[in-house]
Legacy VTK file of the C-alpha trace (Angstrom):
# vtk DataFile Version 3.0
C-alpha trace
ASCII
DATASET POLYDATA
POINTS 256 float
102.931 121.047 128.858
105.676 122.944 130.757
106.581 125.126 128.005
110.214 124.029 128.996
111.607 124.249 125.235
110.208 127.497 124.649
111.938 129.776 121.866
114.280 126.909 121.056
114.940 125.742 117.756
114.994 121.928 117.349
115.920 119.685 114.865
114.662 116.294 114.053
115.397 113.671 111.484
113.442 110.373 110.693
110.252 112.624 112.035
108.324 111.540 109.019
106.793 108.188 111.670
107.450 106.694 114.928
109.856 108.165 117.507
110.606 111.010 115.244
107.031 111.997 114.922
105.960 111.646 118.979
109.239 114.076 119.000
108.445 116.578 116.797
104.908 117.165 118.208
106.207 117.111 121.945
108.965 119.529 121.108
106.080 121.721 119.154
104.039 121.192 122.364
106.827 122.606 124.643
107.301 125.620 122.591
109.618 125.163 119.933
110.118 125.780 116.468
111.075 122.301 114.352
113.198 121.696 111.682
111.536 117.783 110.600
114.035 115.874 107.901
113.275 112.898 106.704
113.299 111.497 103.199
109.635 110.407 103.253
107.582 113.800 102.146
104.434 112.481 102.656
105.067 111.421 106.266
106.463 114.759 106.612
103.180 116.926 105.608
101.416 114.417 107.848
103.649 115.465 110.901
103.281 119.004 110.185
99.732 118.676 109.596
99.597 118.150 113.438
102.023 121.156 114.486
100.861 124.945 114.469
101.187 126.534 111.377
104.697 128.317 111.400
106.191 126.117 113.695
107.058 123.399 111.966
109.601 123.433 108.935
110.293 119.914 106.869
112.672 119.330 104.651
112.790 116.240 102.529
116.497 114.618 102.546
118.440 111.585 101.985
120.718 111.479 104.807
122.652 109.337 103.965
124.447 112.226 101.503
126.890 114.536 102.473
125.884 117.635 100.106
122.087 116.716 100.467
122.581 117.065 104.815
125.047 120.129 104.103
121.902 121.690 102.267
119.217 120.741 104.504
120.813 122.425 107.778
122.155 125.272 106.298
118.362 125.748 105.013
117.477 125.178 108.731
119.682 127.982 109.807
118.681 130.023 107.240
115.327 129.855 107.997
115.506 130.314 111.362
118.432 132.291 112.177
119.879 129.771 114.474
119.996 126.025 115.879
119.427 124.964 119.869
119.001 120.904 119.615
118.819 117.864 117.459
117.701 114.724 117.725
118.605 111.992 115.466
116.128 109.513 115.107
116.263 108.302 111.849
117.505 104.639 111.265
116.240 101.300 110.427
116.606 97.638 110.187
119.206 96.007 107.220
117.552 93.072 107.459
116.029 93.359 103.781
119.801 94.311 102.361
121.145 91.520 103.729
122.026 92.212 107.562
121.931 89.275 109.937
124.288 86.868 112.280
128.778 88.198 111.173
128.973 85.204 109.336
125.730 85.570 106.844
125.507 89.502 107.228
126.341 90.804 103.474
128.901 93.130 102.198
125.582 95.235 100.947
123.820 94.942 104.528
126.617 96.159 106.071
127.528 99.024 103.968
123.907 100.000 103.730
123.238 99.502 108.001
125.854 101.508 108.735
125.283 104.387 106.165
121.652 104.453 107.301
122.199 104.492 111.569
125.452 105.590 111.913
126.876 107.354 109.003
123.678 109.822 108.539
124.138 110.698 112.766
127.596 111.235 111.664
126.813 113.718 109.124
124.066 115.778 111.072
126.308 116.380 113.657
128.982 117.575 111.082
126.859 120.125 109.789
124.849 121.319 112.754
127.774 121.415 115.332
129.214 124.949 114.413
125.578 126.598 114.849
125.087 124.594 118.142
128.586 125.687 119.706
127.124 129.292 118.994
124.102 128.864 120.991
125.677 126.361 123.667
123.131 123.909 122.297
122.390 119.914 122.772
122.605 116.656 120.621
120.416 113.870 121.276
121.612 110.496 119.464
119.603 107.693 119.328
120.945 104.018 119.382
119.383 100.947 120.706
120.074 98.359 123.498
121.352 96.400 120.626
124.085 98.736 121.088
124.853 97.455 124.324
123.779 94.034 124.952
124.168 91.111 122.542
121.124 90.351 120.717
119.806 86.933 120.614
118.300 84.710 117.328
115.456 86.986 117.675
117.605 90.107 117.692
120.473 88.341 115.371
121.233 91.358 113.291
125.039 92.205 113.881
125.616 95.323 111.147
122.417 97.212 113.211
124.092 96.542 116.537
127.018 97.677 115.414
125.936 100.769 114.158
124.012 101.308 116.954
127.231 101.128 119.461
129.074 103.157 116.820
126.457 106.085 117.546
127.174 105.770 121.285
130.916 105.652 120.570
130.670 108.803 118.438
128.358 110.495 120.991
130.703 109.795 124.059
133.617 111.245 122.212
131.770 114.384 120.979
130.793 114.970 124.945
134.173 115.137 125.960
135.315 117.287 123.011
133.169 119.664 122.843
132.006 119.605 126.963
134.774 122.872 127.317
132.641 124.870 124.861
129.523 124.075 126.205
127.757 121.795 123.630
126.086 118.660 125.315
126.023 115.460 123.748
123.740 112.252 125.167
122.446 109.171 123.629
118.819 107.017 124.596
118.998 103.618 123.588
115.296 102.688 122.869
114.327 98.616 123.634
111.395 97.564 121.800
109.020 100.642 120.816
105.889 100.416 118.876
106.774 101.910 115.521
106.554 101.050 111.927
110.548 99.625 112.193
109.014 97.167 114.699
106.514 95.884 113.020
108.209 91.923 112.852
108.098 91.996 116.401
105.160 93.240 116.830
103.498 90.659 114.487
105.762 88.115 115.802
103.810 85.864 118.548
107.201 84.159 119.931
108.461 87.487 120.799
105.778 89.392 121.864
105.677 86.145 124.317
109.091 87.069 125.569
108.507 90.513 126.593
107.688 90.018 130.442
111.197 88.891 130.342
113.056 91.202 128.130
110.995 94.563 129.054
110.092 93.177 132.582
108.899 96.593 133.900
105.656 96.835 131.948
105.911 93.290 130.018
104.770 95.240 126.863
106.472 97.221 123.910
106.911 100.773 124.772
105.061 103.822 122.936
107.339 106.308 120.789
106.006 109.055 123.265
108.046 107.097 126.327
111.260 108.409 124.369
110.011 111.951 123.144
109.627 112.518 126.962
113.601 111.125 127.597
114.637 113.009 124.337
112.476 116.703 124.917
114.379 116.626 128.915
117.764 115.716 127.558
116.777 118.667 124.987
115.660 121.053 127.501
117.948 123.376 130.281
116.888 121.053 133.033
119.457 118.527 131.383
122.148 121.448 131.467
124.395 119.410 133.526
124.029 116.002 131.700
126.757 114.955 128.893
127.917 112.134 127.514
125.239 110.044 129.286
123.798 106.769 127.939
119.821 106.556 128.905
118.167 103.338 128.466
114.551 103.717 127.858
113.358 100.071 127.624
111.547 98.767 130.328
114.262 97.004 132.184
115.463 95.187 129.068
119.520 96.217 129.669
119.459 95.588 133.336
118.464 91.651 132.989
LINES 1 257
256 0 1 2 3 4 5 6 7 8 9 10 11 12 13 14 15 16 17 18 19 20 21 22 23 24 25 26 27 28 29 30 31 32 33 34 35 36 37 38 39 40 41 42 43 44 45 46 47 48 49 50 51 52 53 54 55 56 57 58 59 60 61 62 63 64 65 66 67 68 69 70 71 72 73 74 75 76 77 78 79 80 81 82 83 84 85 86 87 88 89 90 91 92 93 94 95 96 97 98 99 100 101 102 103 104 105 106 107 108 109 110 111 112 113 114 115 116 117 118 119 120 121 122 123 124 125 126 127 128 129 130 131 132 133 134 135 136 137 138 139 140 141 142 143 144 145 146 147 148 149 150 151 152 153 154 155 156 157 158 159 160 161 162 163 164 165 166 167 168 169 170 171 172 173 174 175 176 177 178 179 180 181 182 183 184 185 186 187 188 189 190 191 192 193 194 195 196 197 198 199 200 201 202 203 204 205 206 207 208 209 210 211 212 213 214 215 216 217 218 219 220 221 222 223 224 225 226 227 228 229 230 231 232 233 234 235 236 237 238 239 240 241 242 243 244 245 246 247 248 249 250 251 252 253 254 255
């Protein structure tokens, strides 16, 4: 490893599995300290249990809350004097609350998609911003090509892609806000990754059939490390000149 987040102190939600996880342990790779929220504790001691002792911190939150996300990065910051980066990672599908094509989606599967992808981004950045403008930090947001291509009947679920475009629409405007103070603000929109969230796809044959076509590049699913890599650069002073940008990491999926 480079060693090119050295001294930085990162922070990383949904690290508990998946993207969030591959993140946390490349960020600890590249030298910094990280804050890991998620609401699942037990995923959380199993992250850590891979990070040097000291350098990881978890915190178990519902982030969804205001008060509970308040808490958890002003515990961050108190811990560690200070805040450099944060990812946001943590998400999911609503298709088990009811999310699906406008005209079957449910008043629940909304509400709940949205809280869970866009309003819990929302309230990280809220409570981390201040401490980033004092260190001239960086916000990673992570969305989804469903947030900028229309999903088919495979990919019919209408609150998610709207949450996901909300998190680029939030990210975009935060970039321009806050460019003249020197806080950077990107977004990667992930195609299809191998994590726990994907496991219908991956155990569905019709669309792991489709893949040469929708990820054309490597005609597979790509590995929660492919993103960690986009996320720890965006992260990292090499990206100091990068804001408001929208980085596709998805084999070729968005340029079809």
């Amino acid at each position: 490893m480079t060693g090119r987040l050295a001294g930085k102190i990162t922070l990383i939600t949904g690290a508990a599995s998946g993207i969030g996880r591959a993140t946390a342990l490349r960020c600890a790779a590249e030298g910094a300290r990280v804050a890991l929220l998620d609401i699942a504790e037990k995923g959380l001691r199993e992250t850590c249990s891979h990070i040097a002792g000291g350098q990881a911190f978890p915190v178990t939150v519902n982030l969804t809350q205001p008060d509970a996300v308040r808490t958890a990065v002003a515990e961050v910051i108190n811990h560690w004097g200070r805040l450099d980066g944060v990812f946001n990672v943590a998400g999911g599908s609503g298709r088990a609350h009811g999310d699906g094509p406008v005209d079957r989606c449910t008043i629940e599967g909304w509400r709940w998609t949205l809280d869970l992808n866009l309003t819990s981004v929302f309230l990280v950045c809220k409570y981390a911003t201040p401490a980033l403008l004092a260190t001239r930090g960086a916000i990673v947001n992570m969305a989804s090509v469903l947030g900028l291509v229309g999903g088919d009947e495979d990919f019919a679920t209408h609150a998610y892609a709207a949450s996901k475009a909300g998190v680029i629409g939030l990210s975009r405007a935060m970039a321009s806000y806050y460019a003249p103070q020197g806080l950077r603000v990107n977004v990667i929109a992930p195609g299809l990754i191998a994590t726990p969230m994907s496991r219908r796809a991956q155990e569905d044959p019709a669309i792991q059939a489709r893949l040469p076509q929708l990820q054309p590049l490597t005609g597979a699913m790509g590995a929660p490390e492919d993103v960690a890599a986009a996320a720890v650069f965006l992260l990292s002073d090499e990206a100091r000149f990068i804001t408001g940008a929208v980085l596709p990491v998805d084999g070729g999926w968005t340029v079809r």
